[in-house]
N, C-alpha and C positions, 0 to 999 in steps of 0.2 A: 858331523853326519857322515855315515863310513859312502864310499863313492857310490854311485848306483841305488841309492837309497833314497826310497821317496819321504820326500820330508813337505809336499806340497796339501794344504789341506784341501776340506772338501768343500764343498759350500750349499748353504742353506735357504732355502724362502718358506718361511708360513705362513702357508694360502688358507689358512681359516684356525680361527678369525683374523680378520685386518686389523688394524692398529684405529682403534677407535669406534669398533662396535658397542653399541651398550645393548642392557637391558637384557643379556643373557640370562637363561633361566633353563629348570631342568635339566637332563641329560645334553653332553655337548659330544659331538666330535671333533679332532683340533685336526687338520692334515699339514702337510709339508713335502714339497718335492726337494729332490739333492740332487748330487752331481760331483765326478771326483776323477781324475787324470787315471786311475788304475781301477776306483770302484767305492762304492758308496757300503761299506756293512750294514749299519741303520742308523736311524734318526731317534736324539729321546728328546721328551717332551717334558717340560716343566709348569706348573703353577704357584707362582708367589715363591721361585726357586726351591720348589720340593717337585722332584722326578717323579711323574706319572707314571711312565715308561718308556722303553725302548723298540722300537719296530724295527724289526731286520728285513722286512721283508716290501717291497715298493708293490701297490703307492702307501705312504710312510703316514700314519696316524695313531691319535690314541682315543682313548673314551675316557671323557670323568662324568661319573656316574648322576651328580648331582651340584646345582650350583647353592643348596642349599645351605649346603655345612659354613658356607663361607659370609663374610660379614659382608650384607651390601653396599655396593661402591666399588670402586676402582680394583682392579688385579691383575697381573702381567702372567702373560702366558705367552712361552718360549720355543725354541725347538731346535737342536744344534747338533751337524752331523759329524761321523766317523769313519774313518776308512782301516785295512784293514793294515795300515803303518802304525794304526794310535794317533795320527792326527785330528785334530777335533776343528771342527770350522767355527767364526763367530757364533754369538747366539742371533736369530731372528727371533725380534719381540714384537709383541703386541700388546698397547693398553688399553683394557677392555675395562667392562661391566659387567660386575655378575647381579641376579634379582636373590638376595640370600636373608640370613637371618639378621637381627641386630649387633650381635656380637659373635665372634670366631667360634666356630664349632669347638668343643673340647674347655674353654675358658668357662667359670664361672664368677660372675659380680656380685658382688655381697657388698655392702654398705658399712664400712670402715667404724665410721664414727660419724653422728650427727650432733646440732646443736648448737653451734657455731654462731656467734653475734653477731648477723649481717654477712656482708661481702668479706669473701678471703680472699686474700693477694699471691699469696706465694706458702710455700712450706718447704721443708728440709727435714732429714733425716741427722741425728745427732751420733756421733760413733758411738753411743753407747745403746743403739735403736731407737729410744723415743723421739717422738717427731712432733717438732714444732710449727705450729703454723700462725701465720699476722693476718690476721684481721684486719680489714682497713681501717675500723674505728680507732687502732690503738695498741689491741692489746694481741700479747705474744702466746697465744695456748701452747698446753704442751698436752700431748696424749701419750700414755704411761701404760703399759700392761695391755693395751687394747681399749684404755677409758680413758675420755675427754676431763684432764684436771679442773675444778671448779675456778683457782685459784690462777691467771695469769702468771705466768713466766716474770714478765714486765706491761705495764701500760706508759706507752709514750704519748705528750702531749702533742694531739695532731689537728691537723684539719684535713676531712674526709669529702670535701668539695670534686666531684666531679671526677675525676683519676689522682688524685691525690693521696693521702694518707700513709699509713704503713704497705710498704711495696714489697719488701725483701729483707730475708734472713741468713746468715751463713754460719758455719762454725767455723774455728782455729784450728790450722792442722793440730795444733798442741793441746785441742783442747781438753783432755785426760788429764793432763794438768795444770792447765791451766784456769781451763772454765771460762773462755773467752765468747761470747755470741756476739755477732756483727747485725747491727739491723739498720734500712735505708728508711727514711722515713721523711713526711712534709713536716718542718717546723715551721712556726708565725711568729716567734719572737724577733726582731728587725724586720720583719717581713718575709712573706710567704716564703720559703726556700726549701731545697730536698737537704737532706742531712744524712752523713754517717757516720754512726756513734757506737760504744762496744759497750756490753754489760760483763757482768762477772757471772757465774750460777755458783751459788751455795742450794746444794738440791735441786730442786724444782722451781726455784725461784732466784732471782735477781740479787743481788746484796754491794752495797757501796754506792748505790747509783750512776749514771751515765757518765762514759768519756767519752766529748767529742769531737774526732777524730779528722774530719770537714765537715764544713759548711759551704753547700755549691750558692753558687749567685743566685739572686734573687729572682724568683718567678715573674713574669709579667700577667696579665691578667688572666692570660686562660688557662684551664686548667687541667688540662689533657697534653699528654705525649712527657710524661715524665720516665718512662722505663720503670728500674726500680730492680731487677734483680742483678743478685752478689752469690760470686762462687769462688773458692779460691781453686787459684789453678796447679796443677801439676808443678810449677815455681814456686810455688809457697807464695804468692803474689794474692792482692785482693784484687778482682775483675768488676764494674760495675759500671751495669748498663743504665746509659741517661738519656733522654727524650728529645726532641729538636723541644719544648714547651712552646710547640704549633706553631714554629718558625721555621722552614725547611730552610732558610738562610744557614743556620744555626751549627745545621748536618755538614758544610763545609768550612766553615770555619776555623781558625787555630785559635781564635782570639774568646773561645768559650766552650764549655764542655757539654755544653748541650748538642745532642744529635749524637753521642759518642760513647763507646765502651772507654773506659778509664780502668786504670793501673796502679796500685798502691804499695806501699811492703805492710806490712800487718798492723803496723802503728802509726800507719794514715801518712808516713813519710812519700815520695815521690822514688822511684827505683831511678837511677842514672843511665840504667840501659833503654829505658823509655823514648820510645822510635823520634819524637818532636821534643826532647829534654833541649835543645841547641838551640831550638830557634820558637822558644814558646818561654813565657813566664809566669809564676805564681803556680796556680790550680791547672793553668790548660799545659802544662807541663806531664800532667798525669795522663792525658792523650793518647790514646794507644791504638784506637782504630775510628775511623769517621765516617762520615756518609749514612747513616744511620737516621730512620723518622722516628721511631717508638719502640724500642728492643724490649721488649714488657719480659721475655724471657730469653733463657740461653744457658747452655751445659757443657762440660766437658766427658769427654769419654775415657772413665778408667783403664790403665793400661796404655794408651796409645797419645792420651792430654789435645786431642783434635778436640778442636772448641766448637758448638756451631749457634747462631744467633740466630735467634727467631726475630724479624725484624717485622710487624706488623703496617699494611699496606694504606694507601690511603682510597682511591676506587678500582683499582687495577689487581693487583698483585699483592699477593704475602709471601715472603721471601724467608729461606732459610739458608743462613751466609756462615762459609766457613771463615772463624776466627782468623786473623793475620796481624802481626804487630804492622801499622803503619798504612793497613790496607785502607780502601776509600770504597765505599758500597754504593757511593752514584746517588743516594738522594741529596737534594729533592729533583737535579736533573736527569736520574735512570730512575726505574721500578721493575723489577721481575731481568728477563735478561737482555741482553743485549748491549750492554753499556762494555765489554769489552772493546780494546786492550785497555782503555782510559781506566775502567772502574772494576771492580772484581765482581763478576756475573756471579749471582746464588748457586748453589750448590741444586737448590731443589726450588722451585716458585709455581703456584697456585693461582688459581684467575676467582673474581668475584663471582663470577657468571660461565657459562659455557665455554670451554676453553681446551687445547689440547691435552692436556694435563687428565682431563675428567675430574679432577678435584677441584670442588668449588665450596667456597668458605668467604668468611668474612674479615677475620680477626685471629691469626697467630699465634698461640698459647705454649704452653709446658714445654719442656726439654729435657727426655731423659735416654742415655744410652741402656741399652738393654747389658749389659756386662756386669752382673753381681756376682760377689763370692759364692754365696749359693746360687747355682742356677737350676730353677724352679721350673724354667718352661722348655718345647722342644728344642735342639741344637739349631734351627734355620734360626729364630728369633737373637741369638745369641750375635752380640754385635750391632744391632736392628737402633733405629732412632725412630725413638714414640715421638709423636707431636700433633696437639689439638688443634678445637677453633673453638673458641670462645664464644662465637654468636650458632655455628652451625649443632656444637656439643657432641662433634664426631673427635673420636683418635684414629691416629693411620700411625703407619711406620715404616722407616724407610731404610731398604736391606742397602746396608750400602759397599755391601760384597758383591750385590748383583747389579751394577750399572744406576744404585739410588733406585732401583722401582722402589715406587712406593702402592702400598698397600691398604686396603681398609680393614678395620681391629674393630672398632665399637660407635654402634651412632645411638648415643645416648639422649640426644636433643634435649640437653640441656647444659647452662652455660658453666665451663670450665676455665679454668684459671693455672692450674700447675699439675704439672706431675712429677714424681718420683719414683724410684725402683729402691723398694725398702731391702732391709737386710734379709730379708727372708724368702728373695727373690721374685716376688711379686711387684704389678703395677698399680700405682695406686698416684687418686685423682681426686685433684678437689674441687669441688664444684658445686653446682645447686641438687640438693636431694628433698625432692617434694617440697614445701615450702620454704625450706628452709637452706644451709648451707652448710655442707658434710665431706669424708672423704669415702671415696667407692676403691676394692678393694676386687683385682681381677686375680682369680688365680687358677691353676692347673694341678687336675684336671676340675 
């Protein structure tokens, strides 16, 4: 900084709205006072990190004309000043409420494909576009061209008791050539237990029958908190998230893979760089991150390989935790934050009920970075983390350029289960559509 050079920034407050108003509605005006060692130029004002405008002139405000265009729920409005060095001061935020539409102004929802056998679990997009989804009964659909194949991928022998069944699906970085699909699934042969096993694809369809790859230990009687989703990571590594099976003992443990994201190399071997390989044996040598009650979902972010796990809550919180080899997320003795320096606080956490957050949900769902080859939607969403709730059937997203606000996208109210960002730059969700179970299909404009 040359001598004599102001180089001190300015500094900001956003006196309306406060950090925690709801139920905004119609025309708003947002104001903010400044302040600055030489002088304030103006103040600009942000919505969901898109620029309102700039006021040069005090007292410092903006107008947005309507809270209608926007999806009801939560939305962060900002206000951050300048001087006339180019210094900029922090942002002041506030997390509000707006009274708005169903879903984001400009987005339209169209209904993907319906038809589906019962509950879906999870789905994935295959590098070649067609997208696969498991059924919890069993079987592996595949949607082709924009139509639901009559014809299973695969049907694997399951049991569909309670959170059981078919959970999760992944491809092979190789698989172009190789034809490899990963699927997590409950087997009953020796008793109850989660499995992961690979198929081959000749076509549309399955050929050679199953290799399988593990066998986790055997369930005990209940039959909720299995996880159940697989993604390979930016290592060429297979990731797969597993359940405490309703034992939060389980979540800290070394001596079992329950409550834990696990680590694989693609043919079910143990990777030696694996954070507990030294001081674990057998399967919980695949150990890679713990503290976890029910990870039902979790994604990585192309580009950048940031992982974030949706870890579903038990009356408190639902938590979305940034991946870590070796890290510990504090269940079943943290939820939500505060388990710092001991346990790694969430990135982003949700309350059941009334909370500062203003998001309230029940149940943890989908995980998808907004980052596709094609990019389909405007430039703020670029980067953005989708992520549902399963009992509420809203989606939000969370900019995580702008300090994680999180945001509301679409309150569908009805129960969701995964999302993905297809090739074609679109969000797409699968969930219940009318009686039945389908994928909805958001796009722009």
């Amino acid at each position: 900084v040359p001598p004599g050079a102001d180089n001190t920034p300015p500094a900001v407050q956003l006196t309306s709205p406060t950090d925690g108003t709801t139920d905004l509605t119609g025309s708003q005006t947002f104001t903010a006072t400044a302040s600055d060692n030489v002088g304030v130029v103006g103040v600009a004002f942000q919505v969901d990190g898109v620029q309102l405008s700039e006021d040069l002139t005090a007292p410092y405000q903006a107008s947005l004309p309507a809270t209608s265009p926007y999806a009801s729920g939560v939305h962060v409005v900002r206000a951050r000043a300048r001087d006339a060095a180019g210094n900029l001061s922090t942002w002041s935020t506030a997390r509000v409420t707006f009274n708005g539409g169903s879903l984001q102004s400009g987005f339209t929802r169209t209904t993907f494909i319906t038809g589906l056998g019962g509950t879906a679990t999870a789905m994935a997009f295959a590098p070649d576009g067609r997208l696969f989804i498991a059924e919890q009964g069993g079987a592996l659909r595949v949607v082709k061209a924009g139509a639901l194949l009559a014809t299973p991928f695969t049907t694997v022998s399951t049991t569909a008791n309670g959170e059981r069944g078919l959970l999760g699906v992944a491809f092979d970085p190789q698989f172009a050539t190789n034809g490899y699909v990963y699927v997590y699934y409950t087997a009953s042969t020796g008793g109850a237990h989660n499995r992961i096993a690979r198929y081959t694809a000749s076509g549309d369809v399955a050929t050679g029958g199953e290799t399988v790859l593990r066998d986790l230990p055997n369930l005990s009687g209940a039959t909720n908190h299995n996880g159940g989703a697989m993604h390979f990571g930016p290592d060429g590594k297979l990731y797969v998230a597993v359940g405490d099976n309703a034992t939060g003992s389980n979540a800290q443990s070394l001596t079992t893979p329950f409550g834990k994201v696990l680590r694989f190399n693609a043919d079910g071997t143990i990777p030696a760089d694996n954070p507990f390989v030294a001081t674990t044996t057998g399967i919980n040598q695949s150990i890679w991150a713990r503290g976890l009650r029910n990870p039902f979902t979790f994604g990585f972010q192309p580009g950048t390989g940031r992982m974030f796990i949706n870890d579903v809550g038990e009356v408190t919180w639902e938590e979305i935790n940034e991946g870590a080899a070796g890290a510990n997320y504090g269940w079943p003795a943290e939820e939500g934050t505060g388990g710092a320096p001991t346990y790694v606080d969430p990135v982003f956490a949700y309350g059941h009920s009334s909370n500062p957050t203003l998001v309230v949900g029940q149940a943890i769902v989908g995980s998808a970075f907004y980052n596709p080859g094609t990019v389909l939607y405007p430039s703020q969403y670029v980067g953005n983390y989708f992520f549902a709730d399963y009992v509420q059937g809203w989606i939000k997203r969370m900019d995580i350029t702008n300090e994680n606000g999180v945001y509301a996208f679409w309150n569908g109210s009805a129960a969701l289960t995964d999302l993905a960002v297809g090739p074609d730059g679109a969000l797409y969700a699968l969930g219940q559509i009318g009686g039945g179970w389908g994928v909805h299909r958001f796009s722009w404009p």
